[in-house]
C-alpha positions as CSV (number, residue, x, y, z in Angstrom):
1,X,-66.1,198.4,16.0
2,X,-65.0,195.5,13.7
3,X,-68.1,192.8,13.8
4,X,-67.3,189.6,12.5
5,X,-69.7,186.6,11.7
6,X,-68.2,183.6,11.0
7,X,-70.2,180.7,8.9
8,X,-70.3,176.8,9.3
9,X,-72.6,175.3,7.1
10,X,-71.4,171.6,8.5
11,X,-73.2,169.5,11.6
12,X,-70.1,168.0,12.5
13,X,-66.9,168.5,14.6
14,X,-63.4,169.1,13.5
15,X,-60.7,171.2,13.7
16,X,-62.5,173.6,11.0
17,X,-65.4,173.8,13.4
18,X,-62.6,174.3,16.7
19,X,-61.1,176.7,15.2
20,X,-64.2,178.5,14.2
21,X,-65.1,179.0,18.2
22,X,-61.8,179.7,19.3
23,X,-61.4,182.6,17.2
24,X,-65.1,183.7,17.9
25,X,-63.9,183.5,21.8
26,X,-60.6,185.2,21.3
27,X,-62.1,188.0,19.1
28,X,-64.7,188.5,21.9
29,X,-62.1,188.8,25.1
30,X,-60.4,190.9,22.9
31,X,-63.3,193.2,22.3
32,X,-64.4,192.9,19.0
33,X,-67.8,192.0,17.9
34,X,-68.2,188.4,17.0
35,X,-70.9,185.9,15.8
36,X,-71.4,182.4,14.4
37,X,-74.3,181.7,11.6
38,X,-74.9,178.0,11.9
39,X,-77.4,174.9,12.3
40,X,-79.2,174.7,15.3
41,X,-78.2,171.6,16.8
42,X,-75.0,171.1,15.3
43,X,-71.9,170.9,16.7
44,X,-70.8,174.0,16.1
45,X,-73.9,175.4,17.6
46,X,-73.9,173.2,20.6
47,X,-70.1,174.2,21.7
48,X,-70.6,178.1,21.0
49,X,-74.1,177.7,23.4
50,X,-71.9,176.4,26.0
51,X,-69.3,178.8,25.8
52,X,-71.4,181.6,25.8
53,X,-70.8,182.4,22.7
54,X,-73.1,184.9,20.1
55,X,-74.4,182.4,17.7
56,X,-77.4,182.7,15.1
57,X,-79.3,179.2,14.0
58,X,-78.8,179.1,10.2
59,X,-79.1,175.7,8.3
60,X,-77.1,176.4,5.1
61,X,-77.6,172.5,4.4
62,X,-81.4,172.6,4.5
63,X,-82.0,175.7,2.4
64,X,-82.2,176.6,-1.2
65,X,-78.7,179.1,-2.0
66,X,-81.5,181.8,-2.7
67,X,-83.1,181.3,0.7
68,X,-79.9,181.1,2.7
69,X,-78.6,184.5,1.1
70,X,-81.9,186.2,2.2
71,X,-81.2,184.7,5.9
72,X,-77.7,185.9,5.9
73,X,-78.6,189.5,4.6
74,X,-81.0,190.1,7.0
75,X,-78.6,188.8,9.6
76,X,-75.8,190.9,8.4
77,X,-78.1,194.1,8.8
78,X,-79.3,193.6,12.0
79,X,-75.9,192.8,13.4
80,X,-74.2,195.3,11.9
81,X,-71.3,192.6,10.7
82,X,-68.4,194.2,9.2
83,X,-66.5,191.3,7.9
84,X,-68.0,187.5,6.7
85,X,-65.6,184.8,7.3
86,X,-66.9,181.5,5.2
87,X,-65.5,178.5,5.7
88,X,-67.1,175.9,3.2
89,X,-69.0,176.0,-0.2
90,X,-72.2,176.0,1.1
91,X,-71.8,179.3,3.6
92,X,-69.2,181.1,0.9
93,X,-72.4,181.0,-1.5
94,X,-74.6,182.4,0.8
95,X,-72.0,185.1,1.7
96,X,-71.3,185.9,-1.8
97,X,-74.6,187.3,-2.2
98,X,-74.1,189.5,1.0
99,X,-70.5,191.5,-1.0
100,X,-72.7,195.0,-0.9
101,X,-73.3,194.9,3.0
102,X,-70.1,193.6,4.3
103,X,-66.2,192.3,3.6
104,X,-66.1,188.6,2.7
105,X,-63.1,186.4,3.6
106,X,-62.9,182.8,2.4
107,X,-60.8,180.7,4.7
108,X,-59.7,177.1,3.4
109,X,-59.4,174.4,5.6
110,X,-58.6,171.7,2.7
111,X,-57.7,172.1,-1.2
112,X,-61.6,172.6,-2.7
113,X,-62.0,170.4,-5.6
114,X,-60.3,170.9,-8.9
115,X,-62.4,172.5,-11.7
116,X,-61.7,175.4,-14.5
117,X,-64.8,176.6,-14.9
118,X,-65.2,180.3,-15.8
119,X,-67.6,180.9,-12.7
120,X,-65.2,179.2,-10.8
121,X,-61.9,181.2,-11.1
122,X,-64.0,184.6,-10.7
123,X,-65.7,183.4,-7.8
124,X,-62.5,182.9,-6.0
125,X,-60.6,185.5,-7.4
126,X,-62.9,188.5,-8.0
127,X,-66.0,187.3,-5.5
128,X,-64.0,187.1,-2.0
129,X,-61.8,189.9,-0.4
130,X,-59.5,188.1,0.9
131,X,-58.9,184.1,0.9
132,X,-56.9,182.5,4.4
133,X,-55.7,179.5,3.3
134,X,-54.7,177.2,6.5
135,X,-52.2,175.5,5.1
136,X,-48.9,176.0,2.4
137,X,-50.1,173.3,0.4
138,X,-53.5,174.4,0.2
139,X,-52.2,178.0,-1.3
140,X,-50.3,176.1,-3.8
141,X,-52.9,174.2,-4.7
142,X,-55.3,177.2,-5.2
143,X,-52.5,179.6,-7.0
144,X,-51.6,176.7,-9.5
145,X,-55.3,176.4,-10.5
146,X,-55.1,180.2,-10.8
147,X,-57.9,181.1,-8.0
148,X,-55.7,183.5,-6.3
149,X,-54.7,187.3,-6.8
150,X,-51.9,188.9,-5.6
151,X,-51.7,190.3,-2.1
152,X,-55.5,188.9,-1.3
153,X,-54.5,185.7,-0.2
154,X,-52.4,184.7,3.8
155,X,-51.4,181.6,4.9
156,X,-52.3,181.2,8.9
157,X,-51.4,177.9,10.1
158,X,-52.9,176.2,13.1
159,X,-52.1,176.9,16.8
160,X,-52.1,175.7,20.0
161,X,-54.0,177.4,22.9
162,X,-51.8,178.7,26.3
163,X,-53.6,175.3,28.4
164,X,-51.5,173.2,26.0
165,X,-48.2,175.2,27.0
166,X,-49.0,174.1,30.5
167,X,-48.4,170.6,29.9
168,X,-45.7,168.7,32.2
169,X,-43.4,167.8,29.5
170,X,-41.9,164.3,29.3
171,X,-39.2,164.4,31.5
172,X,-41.6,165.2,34.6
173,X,-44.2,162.9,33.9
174,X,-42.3,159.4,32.6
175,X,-42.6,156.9,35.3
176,X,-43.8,154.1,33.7
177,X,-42.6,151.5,31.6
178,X,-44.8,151.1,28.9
179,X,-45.0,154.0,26.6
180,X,-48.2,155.7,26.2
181,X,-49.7,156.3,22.6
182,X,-52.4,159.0,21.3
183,X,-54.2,159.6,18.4
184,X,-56.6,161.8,18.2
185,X,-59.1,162.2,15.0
186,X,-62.3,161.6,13.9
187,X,-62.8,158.2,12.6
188,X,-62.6,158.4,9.5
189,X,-61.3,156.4,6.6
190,X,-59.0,159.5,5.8
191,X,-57.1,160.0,9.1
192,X,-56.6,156.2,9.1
193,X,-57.2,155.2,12.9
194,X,-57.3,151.4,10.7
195,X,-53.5,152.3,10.0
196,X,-52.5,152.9,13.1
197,X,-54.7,149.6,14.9
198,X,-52.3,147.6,12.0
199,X,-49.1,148.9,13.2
200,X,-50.4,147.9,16.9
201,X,-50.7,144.8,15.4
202,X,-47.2,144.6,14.5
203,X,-46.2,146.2,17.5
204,X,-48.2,143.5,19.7
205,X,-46.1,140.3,18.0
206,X,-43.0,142.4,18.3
207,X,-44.0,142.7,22.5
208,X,-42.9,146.6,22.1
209,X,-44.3,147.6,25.7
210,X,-46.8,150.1,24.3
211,X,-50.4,151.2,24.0
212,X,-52.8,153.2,22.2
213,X,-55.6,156.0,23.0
214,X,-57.3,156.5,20.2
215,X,-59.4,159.8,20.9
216,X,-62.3,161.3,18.5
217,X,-65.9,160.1,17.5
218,X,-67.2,159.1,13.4
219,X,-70.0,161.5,11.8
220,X,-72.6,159.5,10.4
221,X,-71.5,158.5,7.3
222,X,-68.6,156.8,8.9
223,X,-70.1,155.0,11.8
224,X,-70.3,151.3,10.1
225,X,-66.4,152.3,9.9
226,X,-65.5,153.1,13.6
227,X,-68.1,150.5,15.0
228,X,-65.9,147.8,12.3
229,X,-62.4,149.3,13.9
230,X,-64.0,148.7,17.5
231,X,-65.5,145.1,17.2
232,X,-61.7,144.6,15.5
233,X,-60.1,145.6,18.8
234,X,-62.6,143.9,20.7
235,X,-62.2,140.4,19.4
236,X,-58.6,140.7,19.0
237,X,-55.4,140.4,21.1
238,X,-55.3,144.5,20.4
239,X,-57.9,144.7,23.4
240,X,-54.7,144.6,25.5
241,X,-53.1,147.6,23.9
242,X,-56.1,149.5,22.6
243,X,-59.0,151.7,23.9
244,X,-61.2,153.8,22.5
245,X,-62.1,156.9,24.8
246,X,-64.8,158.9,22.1
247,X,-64.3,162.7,22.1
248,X,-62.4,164.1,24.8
249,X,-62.8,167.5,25.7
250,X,-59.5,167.6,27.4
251,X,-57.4,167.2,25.2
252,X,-54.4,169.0,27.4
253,X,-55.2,166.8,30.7
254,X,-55.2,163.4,28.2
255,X,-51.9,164.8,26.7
256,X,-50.2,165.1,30.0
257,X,-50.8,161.1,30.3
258,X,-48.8,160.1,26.9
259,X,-45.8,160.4,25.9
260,X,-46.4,160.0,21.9
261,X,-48.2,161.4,19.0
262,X,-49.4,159.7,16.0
263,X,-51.1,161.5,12.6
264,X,-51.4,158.6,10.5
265,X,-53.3,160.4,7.8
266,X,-54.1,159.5,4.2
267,X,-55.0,163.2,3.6
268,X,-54.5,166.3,5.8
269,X,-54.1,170.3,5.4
270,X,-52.3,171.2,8.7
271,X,-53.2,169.3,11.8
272,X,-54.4,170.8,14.4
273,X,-53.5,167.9,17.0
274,X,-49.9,168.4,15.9
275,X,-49.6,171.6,17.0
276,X,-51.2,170.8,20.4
277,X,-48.9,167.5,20.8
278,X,-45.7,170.3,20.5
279,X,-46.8,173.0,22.9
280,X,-47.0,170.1,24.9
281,X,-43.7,169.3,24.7
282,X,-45.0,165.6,23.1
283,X,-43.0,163.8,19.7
284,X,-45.0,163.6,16.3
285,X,-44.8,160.8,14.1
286,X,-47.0,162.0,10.9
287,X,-47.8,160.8,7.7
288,X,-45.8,163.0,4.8
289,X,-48.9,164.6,3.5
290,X,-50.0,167.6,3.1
291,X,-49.5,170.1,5.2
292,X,-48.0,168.1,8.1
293,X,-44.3,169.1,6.6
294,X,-45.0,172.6,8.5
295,X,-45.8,171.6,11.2
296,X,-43.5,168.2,12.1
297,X,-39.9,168.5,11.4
298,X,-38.4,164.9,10.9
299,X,-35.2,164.6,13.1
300,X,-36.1,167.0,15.3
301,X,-39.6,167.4,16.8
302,X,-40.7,163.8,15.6
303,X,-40.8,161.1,12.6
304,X,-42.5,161.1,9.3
305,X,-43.5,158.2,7.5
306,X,-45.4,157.6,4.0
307,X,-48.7,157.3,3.9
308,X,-50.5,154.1,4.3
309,X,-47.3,152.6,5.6
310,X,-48.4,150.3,8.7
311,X,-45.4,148.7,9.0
312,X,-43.0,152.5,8.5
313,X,-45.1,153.6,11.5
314,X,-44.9,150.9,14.0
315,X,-41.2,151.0,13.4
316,X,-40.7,154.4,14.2
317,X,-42.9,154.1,16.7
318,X,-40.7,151.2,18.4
319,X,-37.4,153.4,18.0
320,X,-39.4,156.2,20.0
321,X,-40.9,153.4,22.6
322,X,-37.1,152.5,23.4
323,X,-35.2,155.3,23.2
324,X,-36.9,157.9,25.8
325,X,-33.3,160.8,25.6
326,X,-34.8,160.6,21.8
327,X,-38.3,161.3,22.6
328,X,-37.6,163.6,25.2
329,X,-35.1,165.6,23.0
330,X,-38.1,166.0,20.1
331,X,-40.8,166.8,22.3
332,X,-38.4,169.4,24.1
333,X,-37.6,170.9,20.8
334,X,-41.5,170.7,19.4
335,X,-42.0,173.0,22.6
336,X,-39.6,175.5,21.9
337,X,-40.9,175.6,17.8
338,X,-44.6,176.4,19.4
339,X,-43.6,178.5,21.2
340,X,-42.0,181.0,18.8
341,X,-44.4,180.0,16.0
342,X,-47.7,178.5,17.1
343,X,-49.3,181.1,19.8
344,X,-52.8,182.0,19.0
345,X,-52.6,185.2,19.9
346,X,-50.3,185.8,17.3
347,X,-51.8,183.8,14.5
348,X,-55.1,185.8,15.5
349,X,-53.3,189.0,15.0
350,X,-52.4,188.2,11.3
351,X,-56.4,187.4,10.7
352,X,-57.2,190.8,12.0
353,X,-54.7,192.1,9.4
354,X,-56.7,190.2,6.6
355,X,-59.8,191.6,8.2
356,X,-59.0,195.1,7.5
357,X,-57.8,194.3,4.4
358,X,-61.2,192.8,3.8
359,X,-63.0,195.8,5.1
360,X,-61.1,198.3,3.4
361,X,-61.4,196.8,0.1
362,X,-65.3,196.8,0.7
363,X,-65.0,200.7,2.0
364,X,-63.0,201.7,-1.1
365,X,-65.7,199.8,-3.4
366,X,-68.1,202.2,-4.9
367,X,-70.8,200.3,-6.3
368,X,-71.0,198.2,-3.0
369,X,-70.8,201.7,-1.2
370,X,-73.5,203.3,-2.7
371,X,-75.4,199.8,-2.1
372,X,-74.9,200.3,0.9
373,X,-76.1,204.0,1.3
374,X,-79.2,202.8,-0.9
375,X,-80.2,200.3,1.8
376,X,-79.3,202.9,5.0
Protein backbone atom coordinates (compact mmCIF):
# COMPACT_ATOMS: atom_id res chain seq x y z
CA UNK A 1 0.00 0.00 0.00
CA UNK A 2 1.29 3.54 -1.03
CA UNK A 3 2.50 5.28 2.49
CA UNK A 4 3.00 8.80 2.31
CA UNK A 5 4.61 11.26 4.90
CA UNK A 6 4.30 14.53 4.23
CA UNK A 7 6.90 17.24 6.01
CA UNK A 8 6.35 20.85 7.43
CA UNK A 9 9.22 22.18 8.88
CA UNK A 10 7.17 25.69 9.69
CA UNK A 11 5.17 26.61 13.16
CA UNK A 12 2.78 28.56 11.39
CA UNK A 13 -0.46 28.49 9.40
CA UNK A 14 -1.14 28.96 5.80
CA UNK A 15 -2.38 27.62 2.92
CA UNK A 16 1.01 25.47 2.51
CA UNK A 17 0.20 24.04 5.95
CA UNK A 18 -3.97 23.60 4.77
CA UNK A 19 -3.15 21.97 2.15
CA UNK A 20 -0.73 19.68 3.79
CA UNK A 21 -3.81 18.24 6.12
CA UNK A 22 -6.23 18.11 3.59
CA UNK A 23 -4.32 15.90 1.45
CA UNK A 24 -3.15 13.77 4.53
CA UNK A 25 -7.22 13.45 5.22
CA UNK A 26 -8.18 12.77 1.65
CA UNK A 27 -5.36 10.25 1.17
CA UNK A 28 -6.57 8.51 4.40
CA UNK A 29 -10.58 8.27 3.44
CA UNK A 30 -9.28 7.10 0.44
CA UNK A 31 -7.25 4.34 1.92
CA UNK A 32 -3.82 5.02 1.56
CA UNK A 33 -1.32 5.28 4.29
CA UNK A 34 -0.58 8.83 5.33
CA UNK A 35 1.56 10.69 7.87
CA UNK A 36 2.79 14.18 8.79
CA UNK A 37 6.55 14.71 10.29
CA UNK A 38 6.32 18.07 12.09
CA UNK A 39 6.88 20.28 15.27
CA UNK A 40 5.09 19.42 18.16
CA UNK A 41 3.06 22.32 18.95
CA UNK A 42 2.83 23.84 15.72
CA UNK A 43 0.13 24.51 13.74
CA UNK A 44 0.41 22.00 11.63
CA UNK A 45 0.59 19.58 14.40
CA UNK A 46 -2.15 21.09 16.44
CA UNK A 47 -4.88 20.81 13.35
CA UNK A 48 -3.78 17.15 12.28
CA UNK A 49 -4.25 16.22 16.37
CA UNK A 50 -7.67 17.37 16.03
CA UNK A 51 -8.54 15.76 12.96
CA UNK A 52 -7.36 12.58 13.93
CA UNK A 53 -4.88 12.69 11.83
CA UNK A 54 -1.35 10.23 11.87
CA UNK A 55 1.23 12.78 12.76
CA UNK A 56 4.94 12.37 14.14
CA UNK A 57 6.52 15.36 16.32
CA UNK A 58 9.63 16.43 14.33
CA UNK A 59 11.27 19.94 14.80
CA UNK A 60 13.18 20.41 11.49
CA UNK A 61 13.80 24.11 12.90
CA UNK A 62 15.49 23.12 16.10
CA UNK A 63 17.79 20.47 14.83
CA UNK A 64 21.09 20.35 13.14
CA UNK A 65 20.37 18.98 9.04
CA UNK A 66 22.46 15.90 10.28
CA UNK A 67 20.23 15.26 13.28
CA UNK A 68 16.95 15.82 11.45
CA UNK A 69 18.01 13.27 8.62
CA UNK A 70 18.70 10.59 11.38
CA UNK A 71 14.97 11.41 12.75
CA UNK A 72 13.46 11.09 9.40
CA UNK A 73 15.30 7.74 8.54
CA UNK A 74 14.29 6.08 11.44
CA UNK A 75 10.80 7.38 10.85
CA UNK A 76 10.67 6.34 7.37
CA UNK A 77 11.70 2.62 8.47
CA UNK A 78 9.36 2.17 11.03
CA UNK A 79 6.49 3.47 8.96
CA UNK A 80 7.23 1.79 6.12
CA UNK A 81 6.70 5.35 3.96
CA UNK A 82 6.80 4.86 0.34
CA UNK A 83 6.84 8.32 -0.91
CA UNK A 84 8.30 11.75 1.08
CA UNK A 85 6.45 14.86 0.10
CA UNK A 86 8.67 18.05 1.34
CA UNK A 87 7.36 21.15 1.26
CA UNK A 88 10.13 23.71 2.37
CA UNK A 89 14.01 23.90 2.54
CA UNK A 90 14.37 22.87 5.79
CA UNK A 91 12.26 19.31 5.53
CA UNK A 92 13.56 18.82 1.56
CA UNK A 93 17.15 18.58 3.27
CA UNK A 94 16.28 16.28 5.72
CA UNK A 95 14.44 14.12 3.02
CA UNK A 96 17.26 14.28 0.75
CA UNK A 97 19.21 12.18 2.98
CA UNK A 98 16.32 9.59 3.24
CA UNK A 99 16.57 8.97 -1.32
CA UNK A 100 17.76 5.09 -0.49
CA UNK A 101 14.63 4.24 1.67
CA UNK A 102 11.85 6.03 -0.14
CA UNK A 103 10.58 8.35 -3.30
CA UNK A 104 11.05 12.02 -2.63
CA UNK A 105 8.69 14.71 -4.12
CA UNK A 106 9.41 18.39 -3.63
CA UNK A 107 6.20 20.43 -3.82
CA UNK A 108 6.59 24.37 -4.16
CA UNK A 109 4.34 26.53 -2.67
CA UNK A 110 6.35 29.88 -3.73
CA UNK A 111 9.42 30.50 -6.27
CA UNK A 112 12.56 29.40 -3.79
CA UNK A 113 15.19 32.04 -3.94
CA UNK A 114 17.33 32.62 -6.99
CA UNK A 115 20.86 31.17 -6.91
CA UNK A 116 23.17 29.18 -9.54
CA UNK A 117 25.06 27.38 -7.47
CA UNK A 118 26.28 23.92 -8.69
CA UNK A 119 24.79 22.19 -5.51
CA UNK A 120 21.84 23.94 -6.23
CA UNK A 121 20.69 22.92 -9.69
CA UNK A 122 21.57 19.09 -8.79
CA UNK A 123 19.68 19.24 -5.82
CA UNK A 124 16.67 20.10 -7.58
CA UNK A 125 17.17 18.46 -10.65
CA UNK A 126 18.94 15.16 -9.87
CA UNK A 127 18.18 15.00 -5.76
CA UNK A 128 14.10 14.96 -5.98
CA UNK A 129 11.89 12.52 -8.01
CA UNK A 130 9.47 14.52 -8.83
CA UNK A 131 8.92 18.45 -8.09
CA UNK A 132 4.78 19.71 -7.84
CA UNK A 133 5.02 23.07 -8.35
CA UNK A 134 1.56 24.87 -7.10
CA UNK A 135 1.46 27.38 -9.37
CA UNK A 136 2.37 28.27 -13.44
CA UNK A 137 4.51 30.92 -12.47
CA UNK A 138 6.31 29.12 -9.99
CA UNK A 139 7.29 26.30 -12.82
CA UNK A 140 8.51 29.07 -14.89
CA UNK A 141 10.39 30.45 -12.50
CA UNK A 142 12.12 27.13 -11.62
CA UNK A 143 12.57 25.89 -15.48
CA UNK A 144 14.19 29.43 -16.48
CA UNK A 145 16.75 29.00 -13.66
CA UNK A 146 17.17 25.50 -15.08
CA UNK A 147 16.09 23.33 -11.76
CA UNK A 148 13.74 21.27 -13.64
CA UNK A 149 13.97 18.04 -15.89
CA UNK A 150 11.76 16.90 -18.28
CA UNK A 151 8.71 14.97 -17.42
CA UNK A 152 9.66 15.20 -13.39
CA UNK A 153 7.94 18.24 -12.83
CA UNK A 154 3.43 18.86 -12.56
CA UNK A 155 1.73 21.79 -11.97
CA UNK A 156 -1.37 21.12 -9.45
CA UNK A 157 -3.07 24.25 -8.64
CA UNK A 158 -5.21 24.84 -5.61
CA UNK A 159 -8.75 23.64 -4.90
CA UNK A 160 -11.71 24.11 -3.18
CA UNK A 161 -13.22 21.48 -0.85
CA UNK A 162 -17.18 20.08 -1.63
CA UNK A 163 -18.43 22.36 1.78
CA UNK A 164 -17.40 25.37 -0.38
CA UNK A 165 -19.72 24.11 -3.30
CA UNK A 166 -22.50 24.18 -0.78
CA UNK A 167 -22.52 27.83 -0.49
CA UNK A 168 -25.89 29.80 -1.30
CA UNK A 169 -24.70 31.74 -4.10
CA UNK A 170 -25.49 35.49 -4.34
CA UNK A 171 -28.63 35.59 -5.71
CA UNK A 172 -30.22 33.64 -2.64
CA UNK A 173 -28.54 35.29 0.05
CA UNK A 174 -28.50 39.41 -1.07
CA UNK A 175 -30.90 41.14 1.10
CA UNK A 176 -29.13 43.83 2.35
CA UNK A 177 -28.05 47.01 1.22
CA UNK A 178 -24.68 47.38 2.07
CA UNK A 179 -22.30 45.06 0.38
CA UNK A 180 -20.36 42.78 2.42
CA UNK A 181 -16.44 42.52 1.91
CA UNK A 182 -13.88 39.59 2.86
CA UNK A 183 -10.48 39.23 2.98
CA UNK A 184 -8.96 36.55 4.23
CA UNK A 185 -4.97 36.20 4.86
CA UNK A 186 -2.55 36.23 7.33
CA UNK A 187 -1.39 39.65 8.23
CA UNK A 188 1.29 40.11 6.70
CA UNK A 189 3.00 42.95 4.95
CA UNK A 190 2.89 40.73 1.68
CA UNK A 191 -0.83 40.04 1.38
CA UNK A 192 -1.34 43.74 2.12
CA UNK A 193 -4.52 43.80 4.58
CA UNK A 194 -2.84 47.83 4.85
CA UNK A 195 -3.85 47.97 1.09
CA UNK A 196 -7.06 47.08 1.36
CA UNK A 197 -7.84 49.31 5.00
CA UNK A 198 -6.57 52.36 2.36
CA UNK A 199 -8.97 51.64 -0.32
CA UNK A 200 -11.69 51.55 2.70
CA UNK A 201 -10.51 54.69 3.34
CA UNK A 202 -11.36 55.92 0.00
CA UNK A 203 -14.35 54.07 -0.06
CA UNK A 204 -15.58 55.70 3.41
CA UNK A 205 -15.23 59.51 1.89
CA UNK A 206 -16.86 58.29 -1.25
CA UNK A 207 -20.06 56.84 1.32
CA UNK A 208 -19.92 53.52 -1.00
CA UNK A 209 -22.40 51.48 1.38
CA UNK A 210 -19.79 48.75 2.18
CA UNK A 211 -17.72 46.91 4.68
CA UNK A 212 -14.85 44.82 5.36
CA UNK A 213 -14.12 41.27 7.22
CA UNK A 214 -10.78 41.03 7.35
CA UNK A 215 -10.17 37.24 8.37
CA UNK A 216 -6.63 35.55 9.39
CA UNK A 217 -4.12 36.10 12.36
CA UNK A 218 -0.04 37.56 12.05
CA UNK A 219 2.83 34.94 12.99
CA UNK A 220 5.23 36.44 15.19
CA UNK A 221 7.36 38.28 13.30
CA UNK A 222 4.48 40.31 12.02
CA UNK A 223 2.45 40.99 15.14
CA UNK A 224 3.79 44.80 15.69
CA UNK A 225 2.22 44.90 11.96
CA UNK A 226 -1.38 43.61 12.50
CA UNK A 227 -1.58 45.14 16.20
CA UNK A 228 -0.43 48.76 13.94
CA UNK A 229 -3.40 47.86 11.19
CA UNK A 230 -5.83 47.34 14.32
CA UNK A 231 -5.18 50.42 16.53
CA UNK A 232 -5.48 52.22 12.74
CA UNK A 233 -9.05 50.90 12.52
CA UNK A 234 -9.67 51.60 15.97
CA UNK A 235 -9.00 55.20 16.13
CA UNK A 236 -10.20 55.95 12.86
CA UNK A 237 -13.67 56.52 11.10
CA UNK A 238 -12.71 52.82 9.44
CA UNK A 239 -14.14 51.35 12.84
CA UNK A 240 -17.49 51.87 11.09
CA UNK A 241 -16.70 49.71 8.09
CA UNK A 242 -14.00 47.40 9.53
CA UNK A 243 -13.63 44.42 11.80
CA UNK A 244 -11.15 42.19 12.46
CA UNK A 245 -12.58 38.49 13.21
CA UNK A 246 -8.81 36.56 13.74
CA UNK A 247 -8.81 33.04 12.13
CA UNK A 248 -11.95 31.62 11.25
CA UNK A 249 -12.27 28.15 10.87
CA UNK A 250 -15.32 28.47 8.86
CA UNK A 251 -14.44 29.79 6.18
CA UNK A 252 -17.63 28.37 4.04
CA UNK A 253 -20.25 29.56 6.82
CA UNK A 254 -18.36 33.32 6.77
CA UNK A 255 -18.42 33.11 2.93
CA UNK A 256 -22.14 32.55 2.72
CA UNK A 257 -22.43 36.18 4.67
CA UNK A 258 -20.39 38.27 1.82
CA UNK A 259 -20.90 38.98 -1.27
CA UNK A 260 -17.18 40.00 -2.34
CA UNK A 261 -13.64 38.86 -2.42
CA UNK A 262 -10.53 40.71 -2.15
CA UNK A 263 -6.61 39.35 -2.80
CA UNK A 264 -4.82 42.43 -2.47
CA UNK A 265 -1.42 40.82 -2.54
CA UNK A 266 2.03 42.25 -3.17
CA UNK A 267 3.24 38.67 -3.71
CA UNK A 268 1.26 35.36 -4.19
CA UNK A 269 1.78 31.73 -6.01
CA UNK A 270 -1.98 30.67 -6.39
CA UNK A 271 -4.38 31.66 -3.73
CA UNK A 272 -6.01 29.36 -2.01
CA UNK A 273 -8.92 31.83 -0.85
CA UNK A 274 -9.66 32.38 -4.53
CA UNK A 275 -10.50 29.22 -5.29
CA UNK A 276 -12.79 28.89 -2.22
CA UNK A 277 -14.47 32.46 -2.98
CA UNK A 278 -15.51 30.69 -6.71
CA UNK A 279 -16.85 27.35 -5.58
CA UNK A 280 -18.80 29.66 -3.63
CA UNK A 281 -20.15 31.30 -6.31
CA UNK A 282 -18.39 34.80 -4.73
CA UNK A 283 -16.49 37.72 -7.32
CA UNK A 284 -12.64 38.08 -6.98
CA UNK A 285 -10.92 41.28 -7.23
CA UNK A 286 -7.03 40.21 -7.15
CA UNK A 287 -3.93 41.79 -7.38
CA UNK A 288 -2.09 40.84 -11.06
CA UNK A 289 0.57 38.81 -9.42
CA UNK A 290 1.71 35.83 -9.57
CA UNK A 291 -0.26 33.09 -9.95
CA UNK A 292 -3.70 34.75 -9.36
CA UNK A 293 -3.96 35.08 -13.40
CA UNK A 294 -5.12 31.18 -13.09
CA UNK A 295 -7.15 31.34 -10.93
CA UNK A 296 -9.23 34.99 -11.44
CA UNK A 297 -10.28 35.66 -14.97
CA UNK A 298 -10.82 39.53 -15.28
CA UNK A 299 -14.24 40.21 -17.01
CA UNK A 300 -15.65 37.19 -16.03
CA UNK A 301 -15.25 35.65 -12.58
CA UNK A 302 -13.97 39.09 -10.99
CA UNK A 303 -11.51 42.23 -11.39
CA UNK A 304 -7.78 42.50 -11.34
CA UNK A 305 -5.92 45.37 -10.28
CA UNK A 306 -2.02 46.16 -10.01
CA UNK A 307 -0.38 45.68 -7.12
CA UNK A 308 -0.10 48.25 -4.52
CA UNK A 309 -2.87 50.11 -6.12
CA UNK A 310 -5.28 51.39 -3.25
CA UNK A 311 -7.01 53.61 -5.13
CA UNK A 312 -7.46 50.71 -8.50
CA UNK A 313 -9.04 48.53 -5.82
CA UNK A 314 -11.50 50.66 -4.16
CA UNK A 315 -12.68 51.59 -7.53
CA UNK A 316 -13.34 48.27 -8.67
CA UNK A 317 -14.59 47.48 -5.64
CA UNK A 318 -17.35 50.43 -5.95
CA UNK A 319 -18.37 49.22 -9.56
CA UNK A 320 -19.03 45.65 -7.88
CA UNK A 321 -20.77 47.46 -4.69
CA UNK A 322 -23.29 49.06 -7.26
CA UNK A 323 -23.82 46.89 -9.87
CA UNK A 324 -25.15 43.52 -8.13
CA UNK A 325 -26.42 41.66 -12.14
CA UNK A 326 -22.42 42.27 -12.38
CA UNK A 327 -21.40 40.63 -9.27
CA UNK A 328 -23.89 38.02 -9.46
CA UNK A 329 -22.96 37.20 -13.23
CA UNK A 330 -18.98 36.69 -11.98
CA UNK A 331 -19.61 34.81 -8.99
CA UNK A 332 -22.15 32.56 -11.11
CA UNK A 333 -19.54 32.08 -13.66
CA UNK A 334 -16.41 31.57 -10.89
CA UNK A 335 -18.85 28.57 -9.78
CA UNK A 336 -19.17 26.94 -12.97
CA UNK A 337 -15.03 27.43 -13.58
CA UNK A 338 -14.57 25.38 -10.06
CA UNK A 339 -16.51 23.29 -10.78
CA UNK A 340 -14.97 21.75 -13.87
CA UNK A 341 -11.42 22.74 -12.71
CA UNK A 342 -11.01 23.12 -9.03
CA UNK A 343 -12.44 19.72 -7.23
CA UNK A 344 -10.06 18.22 -4.96
CA UNK A 345 -10.64 14.99 -5.77
CA UNK A 346 -9.45 15.57 -8.97
CA UNK A 347 -6.37 17.62 -8.27
CA UNK A 348 -5.56 14.79 -5.65
CA UNK A 349 -5.75 12.22 -8.44
CA UNK A 350 -2.94 13.96 -10.47
CA UNK A 351 -0.67 13.95 -7.10
CA UNK A 352 -1.22 10.26 -6.91
CA UNK A 353 0.01 10.10 -10.56
CA UNK A 354 3.33 11.98 -9.47
CA UNK A 355 3.43 9.59 -6.54
CA UNK A 356 3.92 6.64 -8.66
CA UNK A 357 6.05 8.30 -10.71
CA UNK A 358 8.04 9.01 -7.63
CA UNK A 359 7.96 5.52 -6.42
CA UNK A 360 8.75 3.92 -9.59
CA UNK A 361 11.70 5.93 -10.24
CA UNK A 362 13.01 4.87 -6.67
CA UNK A 363 12.02 0.97 -7.62
CA UNK A 364 13.83 1.20 -10.94
CA UNK A 365 17.03 2.82 -8.99
CA UNK A 366 19.64 0.28 -8.41
CA UNK A 367 21.99 1.72 -6.11
CA UNK A 368 19.05 2.93 -3.86
CA UNK A 369 17.61 -0.68 -4.40
CA UNK A 370 20.30 -2.52 -3.23
CA UNK A 371 20.40 0.12 -0.21
CA UNK A 372 17.53 -0.83 0.46
CA UNK A 373 18.06 -4.70 0.50
CA UNK A 374 21.40 -3.86 2.59
CA UNK A 375 19.26 -2.26 5.38
CA UNK A 376 16.20 -5.22 5.14
Amino acid sequence: MLHVLHTVSGRNWGGLEHRVVKQAEWLRQHGFGATIATPIGGATWLRAVAMELDVIGLPFDRLSSAAATFALRRLVRRNKVSVIDCHSNLDSKAALGCRDLAGIVRSVHVTPKAGNGVFRRLKWRYGFDQVVCTASSIFSNLQDDGLLLPGRSTIIGEWAEADFFDVPSLEDTEKSDVVDVAMVAMLRPDKAPDLALDAFEILRRRSVRTRLTIAGLATAEHEAYAQALRSRVAQTKLKELVQFVGHRENIPDLLSGIQIVIIPSRREAQSRIAAQAMAAGRPVIASDVGGLSELVKPGATGRFMPPNDAQALAQNIEELVRKAPLRQAFGSTGRLFAEQHLRIEDKMLLTLQVYDCALSRFESSVWRRQAIERIA
